[in-house]
N, C-alpha and C positions, 0 to 999 in steps of 0.2 A: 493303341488309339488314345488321345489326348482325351480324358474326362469331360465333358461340361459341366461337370457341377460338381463347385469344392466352394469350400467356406469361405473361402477368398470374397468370392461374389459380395460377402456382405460389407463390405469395407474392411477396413482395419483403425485398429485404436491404440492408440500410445500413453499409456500410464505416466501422469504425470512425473518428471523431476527422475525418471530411471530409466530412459534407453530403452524399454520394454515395450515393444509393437506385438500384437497380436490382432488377428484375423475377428473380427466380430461375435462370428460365429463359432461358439464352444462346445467342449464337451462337459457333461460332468455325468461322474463317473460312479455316483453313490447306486445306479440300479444295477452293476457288476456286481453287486454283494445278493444273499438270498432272499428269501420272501419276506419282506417287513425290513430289506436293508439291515438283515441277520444271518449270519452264516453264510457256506459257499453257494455260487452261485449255481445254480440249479442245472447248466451247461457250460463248463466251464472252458473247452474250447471253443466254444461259439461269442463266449466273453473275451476270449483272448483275441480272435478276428475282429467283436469289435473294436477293439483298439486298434490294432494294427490298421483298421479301414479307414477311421477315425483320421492319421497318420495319411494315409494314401490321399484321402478326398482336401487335406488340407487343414485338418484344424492342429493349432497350434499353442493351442490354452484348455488346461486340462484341469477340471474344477474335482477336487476328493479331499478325503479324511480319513485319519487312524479309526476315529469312531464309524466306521460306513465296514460294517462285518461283525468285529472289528478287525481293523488290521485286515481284513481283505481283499477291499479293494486297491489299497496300497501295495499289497505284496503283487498282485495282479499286472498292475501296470511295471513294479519295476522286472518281474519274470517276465513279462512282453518287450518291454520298449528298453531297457537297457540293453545296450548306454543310447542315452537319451538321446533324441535331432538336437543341432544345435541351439536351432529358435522354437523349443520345445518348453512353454512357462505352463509349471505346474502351481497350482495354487492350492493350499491347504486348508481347514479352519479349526480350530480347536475351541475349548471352554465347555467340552463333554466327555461322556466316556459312555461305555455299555456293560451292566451287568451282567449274570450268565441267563436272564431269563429276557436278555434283549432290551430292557428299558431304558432310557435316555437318563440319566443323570446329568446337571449341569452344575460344572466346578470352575469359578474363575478366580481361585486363588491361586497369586503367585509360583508357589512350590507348582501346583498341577499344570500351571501352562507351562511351563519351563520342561517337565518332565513331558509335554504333549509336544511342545516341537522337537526334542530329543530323540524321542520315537518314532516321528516323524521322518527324519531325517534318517533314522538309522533303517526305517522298510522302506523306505528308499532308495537308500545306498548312496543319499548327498550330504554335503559337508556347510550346505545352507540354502536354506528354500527361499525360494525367491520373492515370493507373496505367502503371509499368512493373516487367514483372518481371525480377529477374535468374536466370537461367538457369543453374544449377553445373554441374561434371560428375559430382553423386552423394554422398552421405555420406563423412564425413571427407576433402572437398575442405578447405580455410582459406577460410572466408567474408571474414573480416574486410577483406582489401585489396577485392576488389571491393567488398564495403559502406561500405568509406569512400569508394569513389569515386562508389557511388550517393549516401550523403549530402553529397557534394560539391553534384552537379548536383541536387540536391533543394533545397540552401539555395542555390543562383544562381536557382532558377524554370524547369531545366528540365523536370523532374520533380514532379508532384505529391504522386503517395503511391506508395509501393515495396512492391512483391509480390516472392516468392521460390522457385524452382520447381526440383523433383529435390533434395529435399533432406531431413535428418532433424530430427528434435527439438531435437538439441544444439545444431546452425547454426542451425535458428531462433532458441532461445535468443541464440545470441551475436549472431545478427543485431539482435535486439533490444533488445541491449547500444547498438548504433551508430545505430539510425532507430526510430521506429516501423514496425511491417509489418501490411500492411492484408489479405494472401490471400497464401498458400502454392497453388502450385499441383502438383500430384505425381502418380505412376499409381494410381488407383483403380479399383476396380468390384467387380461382381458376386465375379467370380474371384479377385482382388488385392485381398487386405483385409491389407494390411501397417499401411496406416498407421489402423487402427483407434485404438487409442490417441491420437494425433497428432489426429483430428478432434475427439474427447473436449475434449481438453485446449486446442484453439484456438476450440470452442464457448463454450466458458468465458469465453474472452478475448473474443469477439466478434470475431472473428477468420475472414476466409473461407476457404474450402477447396475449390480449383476442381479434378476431377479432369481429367486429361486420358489418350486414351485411354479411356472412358467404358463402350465398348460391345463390346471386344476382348478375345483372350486367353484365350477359352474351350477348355478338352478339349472331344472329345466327350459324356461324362456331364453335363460341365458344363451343355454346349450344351442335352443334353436334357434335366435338370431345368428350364432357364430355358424352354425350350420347350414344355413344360408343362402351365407354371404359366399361360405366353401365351396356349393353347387352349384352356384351362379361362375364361378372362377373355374371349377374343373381341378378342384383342389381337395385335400382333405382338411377338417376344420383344423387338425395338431397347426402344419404348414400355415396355417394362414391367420392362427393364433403368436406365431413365431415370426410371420411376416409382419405382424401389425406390431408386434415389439421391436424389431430392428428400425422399422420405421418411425416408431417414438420418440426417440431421442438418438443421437449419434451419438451417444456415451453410454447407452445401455448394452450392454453383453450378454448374447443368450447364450448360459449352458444346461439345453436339453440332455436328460442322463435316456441310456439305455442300453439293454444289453444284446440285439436283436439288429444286426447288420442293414438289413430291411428297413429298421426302425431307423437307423442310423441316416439311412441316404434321406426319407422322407424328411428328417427334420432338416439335413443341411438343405435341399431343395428348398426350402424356405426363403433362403439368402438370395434364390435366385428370380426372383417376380415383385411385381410393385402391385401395391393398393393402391385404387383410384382416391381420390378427395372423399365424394361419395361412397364408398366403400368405407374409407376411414370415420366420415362421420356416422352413419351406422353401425360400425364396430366400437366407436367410442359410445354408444349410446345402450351398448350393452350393462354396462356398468352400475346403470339407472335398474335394470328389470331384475325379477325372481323375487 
C-alpha cells in the first residue's frame, strides 16, 4: 500500500548554483549516537531502522557529524545505507571534536578542518561530500582563515558546496566574500527567533536556512501556548512546532534528529497539515512570553 506520508509533502528545495534538490523535510542524525550525543546508541538496531524508515518515508537530506559519537553516527549510516540512493545528500559539519570525557572542543584551524573532512569522508566511504558545514564559535568569531581553508579543499574536490553554522549576518556576508554559501545553519524556533532578519534576507538569495535545535528551549508559557494550539489541531506540540517552521519561510529546512521510528513518522507528519493565519499569529506570539 502507497504511504500517505513521506517528506515529500513538504515541498522541496534546490541549493543554490549545485543541482541539488532535496525534499524539505530532513533528517539529522546526531540522536543515533548515545545519551548526551556520546557513544553507542543505546539500541542500535532500532537506530539502524531508523534510517532505513527515514529512506522508505522519503527523506533525502541527511544532516550528521564525525563529532556526533564520535564517529558514530557516521559509521551508522554508512553500515545502513551503503551504497547510498542516488539523490541521497548527506551534509556534514566540522570545527569540533570530542574528548574521551565527551566534551565539545572547538578547533577551526586550518590543519583540523582538513583533517575533519578527511575523516569524514573516509566513515563514509565517499571520495567528496557534498555539503559541509563549518562550524564557528559564534558572532564576531574571524571567519575568514577558516573560509579560506574551506575554499581551499572546495577547489582540490573535496568539498562540494559550503554551508556555515552559529554564525551572524556580517560572517555571512564576509564568508561570501571567499566561496559561494549554500545554507546557514543556526538556533531557531518557535522560542528563538533572533535570526528573523537573517532568514528574510538569505530568502532573497536563495539561500537555505537549516535550524538546528528545532523543537527546544521552551518556558513554561511558552510550552503552553504551543500546546494549545497542538489540542486545538489534534496534533502533538513536536508536529506542529515543525509545521510552523516549514511554514516560515520556503528556504528553511527542518532536520529533526531521532532515534525511535515512532518518533520518525511523528515528525515527518509535520510536512503533511497547514497552520491557519490565526494559528500562525498565535504561534508567532509565542516568542514574546516566558
Amino acid at each position: 500500500m502507497t504511504r500517505q506520508i513521506t517528506a515529500a509533502a513538504a515541498g522541496r528545495f534546490t541549493f543554490p548554483s549545485t543541482g541539488i534538490s532535496v525534499n524539505r523535510m530532513g533528517y539529522g542524525a546526531m540522536q543515533l549516537a548515545g545519551p548526551h550525543v556520546f557513544g553507542e546508541p543505546q539500541d542500535p538496531e532500532e537506530a539502524r531502522a531508523t534510517l532505513r524508515e527515514a529512506i522508505t518515508l522519503g527523506i533525502d537530506h541527511i544532516d550528521t557529524s564525525d563529532f556526533y559519537g564520535p564517529r558514530v553516527t557516521n559509521r551508522l549510516i554508512r553500515e545502513t545505507l551503503s551504497p547510498y540512493p542516488a539523490k541521497l545528500t548527506l551534509v556534514t559539519k566540522i570545527g569540533a571534536w570530542r574528548n574521551e570525557k565527551g566534551d565539545w572542543i572547538l578547533d577551526c584551524s586550518p590543519d583540523f578542518l582538513r583533517k575533519s573532512v578527511e575523516d569524514n569522508l573516509e566513515n563514509l566511504r565517499l571520495d567528496k561530500m557534498s555539503i559541509v558545514n563549518l562550524r564557528l564559535e559564534g558572532p564576531g568569531v574571524d571567519i575568514v582563515p577558516p573560509m579560506r581553508a574551506m575554499r581551499r579543499m572546495q577547489d582540490e574536490g573535496l568539498i562540494g558546496h559550503i554551508g556555515i553554522s552559529t554564525v551572524d549576518m556580517a560572517q555571512v556576508e564576509t564568508a561570501r566574500d571567499i566561496a559561494p554559501i549554500v545554507c546557514v545553519q543556526n538556533l531557531y524556533n518557535l522560542a528563538n527567533r533572533g535570526d528573523d532578519a537573517m532568514i528574510d534576507l538569505l530568502a532573497e538569495e536563495g539561500i537555505a536556512y537549516v535550524p538546528y535545535f528545532p523543537l527546544g528551549g521552551f518556558a513554561p508559557l511558552q510550552a503552553e501556548a504551543l500546546s494549545a494550539v497542538a489540542a486545538e489541531m489534534g496534533k502533538s506540540a513536536q508536529s506542529v512546532a515543525l509545521a510552523w517552521l516549514l511554514q516560515r519561510s520556503p528556504n528553511i529546512l527542518v532536520i529533526p534528529g531521532t532515534s525511535k521510528r515512532a518518533h520518525l513518522r511523528e515528525n515527518v507528519a509535520a510536512a503533511t497539515f497547514s497552520l491557519s493565519d490565526d494559528q500562525v499569529a498565535r504561534l508567532d506570539g509565542i516568542a514574546g512570553l516566558g
